[in-house]
GUDREN-245225 format. One line per 3 residues: their letters; for each residue x, y, z of C-alpha. Coordinates in nm, 3 decimals. Example, Ala and Ser with C-alpha at 12.3 -4.5 7.8 and 13.67 -1.06 7.14 Angstrom:
REM GUDREN-245225
AS) 1.230/-0.450/0.780  1.367/-0.106/0.714
//
This chain:
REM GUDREN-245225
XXX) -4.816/-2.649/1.877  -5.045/-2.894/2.091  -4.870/-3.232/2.146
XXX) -5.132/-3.416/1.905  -5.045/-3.233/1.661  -4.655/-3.270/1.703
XXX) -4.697/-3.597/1.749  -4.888/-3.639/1.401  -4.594/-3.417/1.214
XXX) -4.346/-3.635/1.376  -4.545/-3.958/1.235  -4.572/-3.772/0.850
XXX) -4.216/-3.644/0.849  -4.081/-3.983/0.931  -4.293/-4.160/0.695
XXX) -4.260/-3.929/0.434  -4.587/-3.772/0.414  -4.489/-3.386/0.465
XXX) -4.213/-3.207/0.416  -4.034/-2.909/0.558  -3.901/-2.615/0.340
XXX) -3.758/-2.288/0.384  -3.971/-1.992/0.306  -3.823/-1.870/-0.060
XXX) -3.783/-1.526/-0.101  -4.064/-1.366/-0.198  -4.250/-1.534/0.076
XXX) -4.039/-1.442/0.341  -4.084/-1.056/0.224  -4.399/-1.117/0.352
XXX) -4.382/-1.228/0.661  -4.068/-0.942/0.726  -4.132/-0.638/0.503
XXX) -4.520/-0.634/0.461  -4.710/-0.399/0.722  -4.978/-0.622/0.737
XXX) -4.992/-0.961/0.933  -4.938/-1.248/0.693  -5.304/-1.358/0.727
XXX) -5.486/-1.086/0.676  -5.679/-1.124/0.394  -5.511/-0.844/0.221
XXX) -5.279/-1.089/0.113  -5.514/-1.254/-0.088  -5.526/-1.323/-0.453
XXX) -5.845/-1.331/-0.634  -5.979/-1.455/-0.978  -6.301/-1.587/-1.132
XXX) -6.321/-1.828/-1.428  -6.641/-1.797/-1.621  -6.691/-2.113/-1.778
XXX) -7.005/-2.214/-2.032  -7.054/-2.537/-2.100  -7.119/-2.896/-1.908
XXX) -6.900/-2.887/-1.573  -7.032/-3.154/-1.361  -6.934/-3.120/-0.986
XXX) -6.764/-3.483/-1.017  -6.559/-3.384/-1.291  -6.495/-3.035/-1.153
XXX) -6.352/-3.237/-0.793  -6.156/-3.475/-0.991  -6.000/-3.203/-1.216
XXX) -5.904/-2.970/-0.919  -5.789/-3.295/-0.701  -5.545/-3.362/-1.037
XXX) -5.411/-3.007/-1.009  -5.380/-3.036/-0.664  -5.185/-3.371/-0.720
XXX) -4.899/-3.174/-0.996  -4.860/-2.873/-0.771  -4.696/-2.893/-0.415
XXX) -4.827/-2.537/-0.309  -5.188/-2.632/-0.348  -5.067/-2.936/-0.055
XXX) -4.870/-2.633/0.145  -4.903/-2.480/0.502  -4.682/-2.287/0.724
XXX) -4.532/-2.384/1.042  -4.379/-2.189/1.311  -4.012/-2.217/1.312
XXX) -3.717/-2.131/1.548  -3.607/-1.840/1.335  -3.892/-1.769/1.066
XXX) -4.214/-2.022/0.954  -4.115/-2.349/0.741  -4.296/-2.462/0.466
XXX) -4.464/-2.796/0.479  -4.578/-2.972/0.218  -4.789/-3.309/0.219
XXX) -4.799/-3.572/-0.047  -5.166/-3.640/-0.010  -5.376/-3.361/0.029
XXX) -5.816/-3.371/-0.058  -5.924/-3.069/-0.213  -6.078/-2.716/-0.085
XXX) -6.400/-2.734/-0.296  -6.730/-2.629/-0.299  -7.037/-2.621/-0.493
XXX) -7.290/-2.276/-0.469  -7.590/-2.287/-0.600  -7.767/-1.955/-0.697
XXX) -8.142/-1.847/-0.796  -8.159/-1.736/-1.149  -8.209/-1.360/-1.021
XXX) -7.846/-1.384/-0.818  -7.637/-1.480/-1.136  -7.690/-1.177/-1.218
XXX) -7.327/-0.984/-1.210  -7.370/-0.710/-0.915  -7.512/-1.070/-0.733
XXX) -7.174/-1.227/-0.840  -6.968/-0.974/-0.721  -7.066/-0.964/-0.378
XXX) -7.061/-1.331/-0.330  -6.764/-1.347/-0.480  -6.621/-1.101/-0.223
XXX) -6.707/-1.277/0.041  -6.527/-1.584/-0.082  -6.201/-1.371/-0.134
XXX) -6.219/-1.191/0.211  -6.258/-1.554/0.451  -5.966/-1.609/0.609
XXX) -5.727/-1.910/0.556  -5.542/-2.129/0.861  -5.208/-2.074/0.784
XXX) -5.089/-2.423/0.983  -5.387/-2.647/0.865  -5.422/-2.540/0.533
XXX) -5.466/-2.542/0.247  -5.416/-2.186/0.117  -5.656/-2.173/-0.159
XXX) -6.050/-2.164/-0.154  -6.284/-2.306/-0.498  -6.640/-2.266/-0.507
XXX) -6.854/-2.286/-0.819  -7.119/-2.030/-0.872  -7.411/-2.215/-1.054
XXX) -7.790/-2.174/-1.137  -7.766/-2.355/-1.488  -7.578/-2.657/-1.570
XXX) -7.417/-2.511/-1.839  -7.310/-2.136/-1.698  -7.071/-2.113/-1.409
XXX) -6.807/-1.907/-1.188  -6.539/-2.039/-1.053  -6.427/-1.805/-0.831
XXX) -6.070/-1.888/-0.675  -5.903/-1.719/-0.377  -5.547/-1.786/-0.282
XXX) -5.325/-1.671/-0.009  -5.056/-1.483/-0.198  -4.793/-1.703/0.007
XXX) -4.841/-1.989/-0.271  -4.935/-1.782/-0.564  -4.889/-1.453/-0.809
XXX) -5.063/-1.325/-1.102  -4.821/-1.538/-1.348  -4.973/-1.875/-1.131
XXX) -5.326/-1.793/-1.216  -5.305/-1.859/-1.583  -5.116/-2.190/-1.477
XXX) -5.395/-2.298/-1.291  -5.650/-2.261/-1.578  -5.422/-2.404/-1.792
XXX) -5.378/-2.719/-1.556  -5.766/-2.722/-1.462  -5.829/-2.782/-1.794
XXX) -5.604/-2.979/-1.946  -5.690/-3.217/-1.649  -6.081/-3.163/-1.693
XXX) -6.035/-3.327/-2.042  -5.806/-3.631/-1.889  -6.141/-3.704/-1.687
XXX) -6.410/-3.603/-1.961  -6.190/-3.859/-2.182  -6.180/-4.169/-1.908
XXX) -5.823/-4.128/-1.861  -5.717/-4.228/-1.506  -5.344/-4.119/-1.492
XXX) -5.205/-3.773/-1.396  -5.100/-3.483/-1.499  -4.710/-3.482/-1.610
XXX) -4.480/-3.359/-1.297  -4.353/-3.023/-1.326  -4.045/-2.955/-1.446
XXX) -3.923/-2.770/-1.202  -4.090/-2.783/-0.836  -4.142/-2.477/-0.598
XXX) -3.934/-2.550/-0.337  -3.648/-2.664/-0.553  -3.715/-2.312/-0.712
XXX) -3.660/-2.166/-0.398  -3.351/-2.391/-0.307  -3.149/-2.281/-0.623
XXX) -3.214/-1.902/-0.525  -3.118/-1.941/-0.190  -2.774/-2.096/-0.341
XXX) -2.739/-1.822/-0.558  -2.781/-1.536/-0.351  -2.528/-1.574/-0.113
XXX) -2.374/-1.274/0.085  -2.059/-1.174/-0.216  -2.343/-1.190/-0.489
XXX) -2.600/-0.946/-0.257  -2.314/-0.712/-0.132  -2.194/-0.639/-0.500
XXX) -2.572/-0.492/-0.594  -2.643/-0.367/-0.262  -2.423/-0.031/-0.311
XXX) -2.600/0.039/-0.663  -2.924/0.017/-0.454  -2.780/0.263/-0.186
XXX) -2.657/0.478/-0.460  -3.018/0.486/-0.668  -3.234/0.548/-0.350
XXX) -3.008/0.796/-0.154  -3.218/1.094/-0.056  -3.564/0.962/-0.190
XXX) -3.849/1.079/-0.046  -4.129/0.965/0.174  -4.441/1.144/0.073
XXX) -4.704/1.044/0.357  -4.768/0.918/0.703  -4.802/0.584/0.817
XXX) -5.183/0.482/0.837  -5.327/0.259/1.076  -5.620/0.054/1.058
XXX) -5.707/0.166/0.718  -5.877/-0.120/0.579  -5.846/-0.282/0.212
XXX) -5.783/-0.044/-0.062  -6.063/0.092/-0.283  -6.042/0.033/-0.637
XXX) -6.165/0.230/-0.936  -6.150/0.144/-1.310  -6.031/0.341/-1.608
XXX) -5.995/0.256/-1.990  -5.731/0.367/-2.215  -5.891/0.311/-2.559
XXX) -5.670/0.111/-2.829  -5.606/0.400/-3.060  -5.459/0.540/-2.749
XXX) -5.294/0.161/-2.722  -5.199/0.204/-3.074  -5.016/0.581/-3.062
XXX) -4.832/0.451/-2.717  -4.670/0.125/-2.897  -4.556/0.397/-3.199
XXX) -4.419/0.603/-2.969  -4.213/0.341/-2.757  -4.089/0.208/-3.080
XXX) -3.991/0.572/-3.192  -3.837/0.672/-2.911  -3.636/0.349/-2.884
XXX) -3.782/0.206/-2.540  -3.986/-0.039/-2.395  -4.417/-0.024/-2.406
XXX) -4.347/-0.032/-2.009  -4.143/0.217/-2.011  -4.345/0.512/-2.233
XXX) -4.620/0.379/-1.979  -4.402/0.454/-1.669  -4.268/0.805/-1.809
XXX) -4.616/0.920/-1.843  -4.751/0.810/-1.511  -4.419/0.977/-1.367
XXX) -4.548/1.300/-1.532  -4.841/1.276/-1.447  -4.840/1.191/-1.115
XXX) -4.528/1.457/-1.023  -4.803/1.703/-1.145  -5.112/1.580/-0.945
XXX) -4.872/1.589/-0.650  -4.667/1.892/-0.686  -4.351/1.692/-0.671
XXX) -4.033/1.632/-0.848  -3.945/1.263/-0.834  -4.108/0.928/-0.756
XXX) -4.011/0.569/-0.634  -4.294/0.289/-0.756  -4.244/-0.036/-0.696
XXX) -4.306/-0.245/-0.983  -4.309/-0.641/-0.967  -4.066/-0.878/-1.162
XXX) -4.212/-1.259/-1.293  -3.856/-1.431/-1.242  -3.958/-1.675/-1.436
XXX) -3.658/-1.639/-1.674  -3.599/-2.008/-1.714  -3.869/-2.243/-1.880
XXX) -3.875/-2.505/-1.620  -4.042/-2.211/-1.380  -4.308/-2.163/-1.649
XXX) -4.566/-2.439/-1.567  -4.509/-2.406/-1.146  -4.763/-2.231/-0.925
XXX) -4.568/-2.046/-0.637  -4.503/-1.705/-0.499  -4.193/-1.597/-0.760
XXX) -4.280/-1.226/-0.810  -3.983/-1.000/-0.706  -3.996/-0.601/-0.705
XXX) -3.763/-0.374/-0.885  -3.778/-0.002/-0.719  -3.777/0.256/-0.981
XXX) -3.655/0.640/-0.894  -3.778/0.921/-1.161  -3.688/1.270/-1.179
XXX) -3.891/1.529/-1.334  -3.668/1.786/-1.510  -3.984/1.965/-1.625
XXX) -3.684/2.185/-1.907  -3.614/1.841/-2.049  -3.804/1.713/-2.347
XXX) -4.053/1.405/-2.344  -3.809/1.220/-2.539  -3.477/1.229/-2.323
XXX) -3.714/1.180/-1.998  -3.805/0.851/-2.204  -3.503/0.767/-2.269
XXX) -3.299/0.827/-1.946  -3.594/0.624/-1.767  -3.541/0.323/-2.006
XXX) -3.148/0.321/-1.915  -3.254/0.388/-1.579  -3.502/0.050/-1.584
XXX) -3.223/-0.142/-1.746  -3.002/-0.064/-1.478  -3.226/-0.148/-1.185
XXX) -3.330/-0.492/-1.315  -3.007/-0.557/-1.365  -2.894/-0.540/-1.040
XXX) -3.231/-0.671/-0.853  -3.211/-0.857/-0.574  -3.446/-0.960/-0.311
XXX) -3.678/-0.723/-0.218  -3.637/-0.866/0.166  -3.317/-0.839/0.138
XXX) -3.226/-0.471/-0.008  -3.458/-0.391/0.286  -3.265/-0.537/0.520
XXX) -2.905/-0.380/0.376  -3.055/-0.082/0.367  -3.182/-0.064/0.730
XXX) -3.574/-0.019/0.621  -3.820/-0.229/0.878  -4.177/-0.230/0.802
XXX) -4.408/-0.034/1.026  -4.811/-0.069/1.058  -5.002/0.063/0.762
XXX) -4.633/0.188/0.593  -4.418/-0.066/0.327  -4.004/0.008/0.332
XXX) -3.893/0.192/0.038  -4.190/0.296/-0.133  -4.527/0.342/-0.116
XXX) -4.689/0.341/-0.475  -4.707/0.020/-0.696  -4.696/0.086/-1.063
XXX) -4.725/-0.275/-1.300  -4.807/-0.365/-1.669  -4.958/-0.682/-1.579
XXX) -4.871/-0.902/-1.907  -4.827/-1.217/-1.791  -5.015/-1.490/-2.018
XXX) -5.403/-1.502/-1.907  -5.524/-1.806/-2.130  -5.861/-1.839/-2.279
XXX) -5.994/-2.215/-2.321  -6.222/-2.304/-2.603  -6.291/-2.667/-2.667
XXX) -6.539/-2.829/-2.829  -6.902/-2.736/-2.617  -6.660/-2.571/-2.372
XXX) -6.535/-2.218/-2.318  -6.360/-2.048/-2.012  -6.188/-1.674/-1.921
XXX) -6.005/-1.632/-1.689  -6.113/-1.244/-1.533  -5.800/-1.171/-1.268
XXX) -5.896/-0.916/-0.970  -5.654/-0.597/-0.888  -5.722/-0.641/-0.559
XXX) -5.392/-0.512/-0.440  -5.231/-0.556/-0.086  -5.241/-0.337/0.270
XXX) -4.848/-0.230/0.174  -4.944/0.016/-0.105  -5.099/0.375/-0.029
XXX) -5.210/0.414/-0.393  -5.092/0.167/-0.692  -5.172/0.214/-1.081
XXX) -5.220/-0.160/-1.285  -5.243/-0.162/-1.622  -5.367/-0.512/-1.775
XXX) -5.335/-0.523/-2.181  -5.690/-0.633/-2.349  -5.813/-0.690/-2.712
XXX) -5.947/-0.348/-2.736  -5.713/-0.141/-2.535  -5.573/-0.139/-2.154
XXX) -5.733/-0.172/-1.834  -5.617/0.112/-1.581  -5.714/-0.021/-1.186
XXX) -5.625/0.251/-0.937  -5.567/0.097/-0.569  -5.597/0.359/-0.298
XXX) -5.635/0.450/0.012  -5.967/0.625/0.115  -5.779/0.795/0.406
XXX) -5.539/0.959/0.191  -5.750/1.002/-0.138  -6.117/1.067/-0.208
XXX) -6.206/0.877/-0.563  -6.218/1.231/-0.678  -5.879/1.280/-0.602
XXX) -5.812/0.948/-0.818  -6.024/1.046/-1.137  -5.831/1.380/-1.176
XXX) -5.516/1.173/-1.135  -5.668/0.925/-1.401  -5.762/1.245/-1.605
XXX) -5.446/1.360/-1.614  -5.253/1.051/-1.696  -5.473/1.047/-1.978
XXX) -5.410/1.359/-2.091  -5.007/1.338/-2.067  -5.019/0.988/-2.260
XXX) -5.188/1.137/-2.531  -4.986/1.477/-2.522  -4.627/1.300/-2.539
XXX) -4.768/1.044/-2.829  -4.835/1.347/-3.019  -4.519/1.579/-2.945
XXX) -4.253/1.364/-2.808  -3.996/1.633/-2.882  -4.191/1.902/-2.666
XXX) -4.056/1.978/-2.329  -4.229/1.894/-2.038  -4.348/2.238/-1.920
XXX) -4.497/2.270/-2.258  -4.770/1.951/-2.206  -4.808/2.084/-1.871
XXX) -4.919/2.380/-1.954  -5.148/2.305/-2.269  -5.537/2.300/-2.156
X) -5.694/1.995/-2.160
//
């Protein structure tokens, strides 16, 4: 670091301007288990707010500068430390805001889209910060696109629907002349991230660590390492509600979770795409168990690893059923993704993540909709994925069914490859709604 600029830390530590934090977690898995570098924008979270209705770009800055205000990770930035980066977090930070304006033939959506990606793909500054980009698409007063990109160091999925909620609440505090600021959270980040590194001290890892060893002994790798492959493509399928519908019935039926009758038929589905027998996904974990997380942007998202075995002689039902148990099981003795990778001697390598390599998720976390009076926003969230995952499967639940977003890697898969995986998932979900009690050979080998 350049003396100027050690000299100015000195000056805001002392005064009490910044801050210095341990990285929680979650962060640090990034910056020790991902096989990407930190700021590659890979690691970049993306979302666009369509909002209709009067936004002027005065109120928009002082809304945004009152989020920005309540939540310490909008004021973050990393510093190098001796061991690993620190946190630091200033008390008065401006806002990262701009204003776009587009021609009336570029608000089109295709137009959208690619500026859009271009926002989401610029790089951040780590040190300077901050770690989050606004810009507001606009060719009409009353139509815009927010479109927000932030470094996935300060955020997850769960944080995106705080943001709107926050943005909006605090866009009616200025619409209605009020001059104070939003309420503190209950709970800040880094005193999040404090309490979890009290908790998970050495005894309470070691005790879950063998149940890990145990669960993962023997699992499989199923391809190279890839280098230089670039972001993952990503390709959109539907799952219609009736579908929804028959899926809900059966989970209830069959005495499981919605995730779970989900995750049994990818596991099917997948084993037969691939020819294989078993499969580790990584699926993420909110740990947001207790309240005073709820209203706090930050990084919290965990994984759980999840092992399934395809005895094709069992029947739909018992494969169900022994993956629910299996689910409970593993959630109840997660830890740290960081650290189980650590215990269990796994170091990241370029272009290949420890442990596993595909991502399944029901992403369910609240996504709220804002209608006011002469105001409406939705919030559209991006699978965009990460570097770590070779191929990943996220299902978002809609109004009128599911969302399926396959993530993949175009050096490993064509999108071919990926629709007759789709096809197929399709086909299983729908088989094993209708004859839970068949064996698995049998939906195999019925004709679509």
């Amino acid at each position: 670091m350049p003396a100027d600029q050690r000299a100015r830390l000195k000056q805001w530590l002392e005064s009490g301007e910044a801050q210095l934090h341990p990285l929680t977690f979650p962060q640090r898995e990034l910056w020790e288990t991902s096989p990407v570098p930190v700021a590659d924008n890979a690691n970049h979270i993306c979302c666009l707010i369509n909002v209709r209705g009067p936004l002027t770009e005065r109120d928009c800055r002082d809304a945004i500068q009152r989020v920005v205000d309540r939540q310490e990770v909008l004021r973050l930035s990393i510093l190098p430390g001796k061991e690993r980066p620190l946190q630091m977090v200033r008390r008065n930070f401006g806002i990262n805001f701009d204003l776009r304006k587009v021609a009336p033939g570029e608000a089109r959506s295709e137009a959208i889209e690619e500026t859009a990606a271009e926002i989401f793909r610029r790089p951040f500054d780590l040190m300077q910060g901050p770690l989050y980009r606004v810009v507001d698409l606009t060719g009409d007063p009353n139509e815009h696109v927010l479109v927000f990109a932030i470094h996935h160091a300060i955020a997850d999925g769960w944080s995106l629907g705080v943001l709107v909620q926050d943005l909006f609440a605090a866009y009616l505090e200025v619409r209605m002349g009020s001059r104070g600021a939003l309420p503190p959270v209950p709970q800040s980040y880094f005193g999040w991230g404090a309490s979890e590194r009290a908790f998970w001290q050495p005894e309470a890892l070691q005790e879950r660590i063998e149940f890990w060893r145990r669960a993962l002994s023997g699992s499989p790798r199923m391809w190279s390492a890839l280098t230089n492959s670039g972001p993952p493509k990503r390709w959109l399928s539907r799952i219609p509600a009736t579908l929804t519908n028959e899926t809900r019935e059966l989970a209830r039926r069959s005495g499981v979770t919605f995730f779970n009758a989900l995750l049994g038929a990818f596991q099917i589905a997948f084993c037969e795409w691939n020819g294989g027998e078993e499969l580790v996904v990584g699926t993420p974990v909110a740990n947001r168990a207790k309240a005073n997380s709820r209203e706090t942007m930050g990084y919290y998202a965990g994984i759980v690893l999840l092992r399934g075995q395809i005895d094709r002689a069992r029947t739909v039902a018992d494969h169900l059923q022994t993956g629910h148990r299996l689910t409970i099981d593993a959630f109840a003795n997660a830890i740290p993704f960081v650290e189980l990778a650590r215990a269990l001697g796994e170091k990241p390598a370029p272009g290949y993540n420890p442990l596993f390599e595909v991502r399944f998720a029901l992403q369910n976390h609240p996504v709220p909709e804002v209608n006011l009076p002469n105001l409406s926003a939705r919030l559209r969230m991006r699978s965009t994925g990460t570097a770590r995952f070779h191929l990943a499967c996220e299902i978002t639940e809609e109004p009128d069914g599911l969302e399926v977003a396959w993530l993949f890697r175009e050096k490993l898969f064509s999108q071919r490859d990926i629709e007759g995986l789709d096809g197929i998932f399709h086909k299983i979900l729908a088989s094993i709604c209708r004859s839970p009690e068949a064996r698995i050979s049998e939906l195999l080998n019925r004709p679509s």
